[in-house]
Every structure is written in C-alpha cells, then in structure tokens.
N, C-alpha and C positions, 0 to 999 in steps of 0.2 A: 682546386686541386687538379691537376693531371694527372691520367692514367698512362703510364709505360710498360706495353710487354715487348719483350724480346725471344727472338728466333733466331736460327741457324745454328745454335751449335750442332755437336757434336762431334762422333770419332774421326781422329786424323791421322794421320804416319807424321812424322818430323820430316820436315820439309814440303807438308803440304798446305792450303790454303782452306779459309772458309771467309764467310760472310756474313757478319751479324747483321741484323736489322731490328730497329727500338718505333714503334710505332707509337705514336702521345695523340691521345685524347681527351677530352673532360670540359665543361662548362666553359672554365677559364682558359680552354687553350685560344685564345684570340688574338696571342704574341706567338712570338718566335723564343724564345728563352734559351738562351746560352745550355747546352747539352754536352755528358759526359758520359765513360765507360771508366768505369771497376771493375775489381776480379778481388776473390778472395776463393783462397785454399785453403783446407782443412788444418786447423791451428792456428791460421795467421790472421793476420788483420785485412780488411781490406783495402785494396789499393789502387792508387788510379793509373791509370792508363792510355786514357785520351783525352782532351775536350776539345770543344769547336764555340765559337762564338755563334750571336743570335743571325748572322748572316754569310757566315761560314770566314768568314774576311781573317780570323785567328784562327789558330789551330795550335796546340802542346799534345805536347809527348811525353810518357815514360822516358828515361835515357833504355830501357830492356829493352823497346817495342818500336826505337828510333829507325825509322830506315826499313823496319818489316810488315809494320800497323799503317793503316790510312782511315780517319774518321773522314763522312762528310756527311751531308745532310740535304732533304728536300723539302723543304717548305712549305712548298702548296700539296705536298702528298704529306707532311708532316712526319715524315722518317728520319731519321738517324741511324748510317751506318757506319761498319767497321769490319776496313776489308784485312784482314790476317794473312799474310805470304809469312812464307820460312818458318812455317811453326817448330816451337821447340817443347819437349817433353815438357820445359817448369814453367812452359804456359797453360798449365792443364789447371783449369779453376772454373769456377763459379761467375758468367760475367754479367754485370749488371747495368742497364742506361738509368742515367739519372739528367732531371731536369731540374733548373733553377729558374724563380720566380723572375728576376730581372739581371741588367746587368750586360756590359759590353765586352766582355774579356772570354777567355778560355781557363775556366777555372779549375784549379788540380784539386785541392782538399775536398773533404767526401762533410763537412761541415758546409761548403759551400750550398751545397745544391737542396733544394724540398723535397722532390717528389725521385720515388727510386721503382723500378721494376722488379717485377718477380727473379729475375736472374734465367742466364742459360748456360749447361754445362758445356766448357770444351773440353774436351779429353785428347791428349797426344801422347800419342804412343811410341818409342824409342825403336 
C-alpha cells in the first residue's frame, strides 16, 4: 500500500496560480507507479484531472485544465506535482493524488488507480 498526502492548496483570486505537491510513501513504494490528480465538488462526482506515467514520458489532461494545469513528478524525491495557472472560480474543489500499482500509461478513470490521498482544498474566488 502507498501512502499519499497532499499540500498547497488553498485561497486564490481567478487568474491566479498554485502548486500542489502528492508526497507517496509506504513499504511497497520501491516503483515508480503511474500517478494522478482528482477533484471533486460538493454534489458531484469525482473527476480526473491529470495523469503522468511511471517516468513522466506520458502525461493526459482534462479538456477544462488543457493549457492551464502541468502535472509532473520526481522520482527519487518521490513527489508528484500539479502546477495551476489561470485559475477559474469552477476549479474550486476537493483535489486529490492518487497512485496506481503498476502500469505504463497515464490513466484518466478514478477505477484505475489503488491508493488515494487525503485530498486538498482549492478555493477560487471570482
């Protein structure tokens, strides 16, 4: 099992930036395991948002987050980030890194992945 917490959110104006970071720990972390980011708002489902392969060589996107989001990752610091420019008020959610046991790709479904982090709030404000 992996452990993932995440950091950075919080308050923003629209139009401005932040910088999440997913830190993975735990017994079995002795891969690299293809890495993603979620978000869920009050109501909705969760949804994806980013992924990155086990060596960063893939990367997916939301079509909402295309061109404003950059996932990437370090390795031997065992990080995973996700840097936010152009924030917009209906990015305001719940975000969460998740990790998947194996696997070469950049997976979008929230069925893909095993291990999920506590979540961190972005709030954008209009």
């Amino acid at each position: 099992q992996v452990q993932l917490v995440e950091s950075g959110g919080g308050l923003v104006q629209a139009g401005g930036s932040l910088r999440l970071s997913c830190a993975a720990s735990g017994r079995t972390f002795y891969i690299n395991p293809p890495m993603g980011w979620f978000r869920q708002s009050p109501g909705k489902e969760r949804e994806f948002v980013a992924a990155i392969s086990w060596n960063g060589g893939n990367t997916n996107y939301a079509d909402s987050v295309k061109g404003r989001f950059t996932i990437s990752r370090d390795n031997a610091k065992k990080m995973v980030y996700l840097q936010m420019n152009n924030l917009k008020p209906e990015d305001t959610a719940v975000y969460y890194c998740a990790a998947r046991g194996s696997g070469n790709y950049a997976y979008r479904e929230v069925a893909d992945y095993d291990s999920w982090g506590q979540g961190t709030q972005v709030t954008v404000s209009s």
